[in-house]
C-alpha positions as CSV (number, residue, x, y, z in Angstrom):
1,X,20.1,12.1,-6.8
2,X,21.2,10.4,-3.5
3,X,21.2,6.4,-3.6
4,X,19.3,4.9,-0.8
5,X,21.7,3.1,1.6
6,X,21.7,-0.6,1.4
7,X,20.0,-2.4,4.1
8,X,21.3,-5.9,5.5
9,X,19.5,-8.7,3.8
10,X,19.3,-11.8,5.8
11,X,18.2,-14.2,3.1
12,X,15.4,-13.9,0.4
13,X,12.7,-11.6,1.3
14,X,9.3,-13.6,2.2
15,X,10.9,-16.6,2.3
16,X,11.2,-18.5,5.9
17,X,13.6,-20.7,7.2
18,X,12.6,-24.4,8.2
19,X,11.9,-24.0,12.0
20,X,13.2,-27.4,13.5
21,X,10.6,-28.8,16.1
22,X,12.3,-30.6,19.5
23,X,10.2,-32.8,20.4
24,X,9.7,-33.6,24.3
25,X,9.7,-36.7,25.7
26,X,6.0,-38.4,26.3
27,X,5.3,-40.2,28.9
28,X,3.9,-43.4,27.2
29,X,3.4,-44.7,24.3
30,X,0.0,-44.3,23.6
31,X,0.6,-40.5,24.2
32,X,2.9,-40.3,21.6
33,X,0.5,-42.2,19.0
34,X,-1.4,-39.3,19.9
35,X,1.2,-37.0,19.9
36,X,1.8,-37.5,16.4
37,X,-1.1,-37.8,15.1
38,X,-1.9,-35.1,15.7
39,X,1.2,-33.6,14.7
40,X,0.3,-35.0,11.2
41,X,-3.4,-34.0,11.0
42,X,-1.8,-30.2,11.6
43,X,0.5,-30.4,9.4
44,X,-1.5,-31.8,6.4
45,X,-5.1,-29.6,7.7
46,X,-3.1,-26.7,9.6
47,X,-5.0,-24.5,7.2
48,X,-8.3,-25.6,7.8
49,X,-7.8,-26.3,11.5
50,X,-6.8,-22.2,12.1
51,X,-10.0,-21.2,9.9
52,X,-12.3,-23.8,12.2
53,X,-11.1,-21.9,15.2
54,X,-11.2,-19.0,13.6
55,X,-15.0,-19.2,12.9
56,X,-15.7,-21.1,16.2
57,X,-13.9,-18.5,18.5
58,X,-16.2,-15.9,16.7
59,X,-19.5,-18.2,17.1
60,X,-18.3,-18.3,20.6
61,X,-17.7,-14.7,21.1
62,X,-21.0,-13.5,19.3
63,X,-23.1,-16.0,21.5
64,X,-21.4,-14.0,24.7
65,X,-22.6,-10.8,23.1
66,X,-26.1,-11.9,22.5
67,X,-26.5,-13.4,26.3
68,X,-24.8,-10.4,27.9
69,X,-27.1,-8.1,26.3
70,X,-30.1,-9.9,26.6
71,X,-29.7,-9.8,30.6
């Protein structure tokens, strides 16, 4: 029986690198208060924040059913 060949392997498999994040300049100071946090709300509720626009990007696509139809 014939050995599959061996495939390149760039690192473990499932396992991501740390992607850095540049930041860019803000323009004051009270935009980067902002900036980060909301930087650290996403990255401690990233989770939850993709499954709350999840659910209201369906609410809001449903809604556009139901008026389109019912004109």
């Amino acid at each position: 029986m014939r050995e599959p060949t061996l495939l390149p392997v760039f690192g473990r498999l499932g396992v991501k690198p740390p992607v850095a994040v540049a930041a860019t300049p803000a323009r004051s100071s009270s935009m980067k208060n902002i900036v980060a946090s909301m930087r650290d709300g996403l990255s401690s509720h990233g989770g939850l924040a993709l499954k709350l626009g999840v659910v209201l990007w369906t609410v809001v696509v449903l809604a556009a059913v139901f008026f389109i139809v019912r004109a």
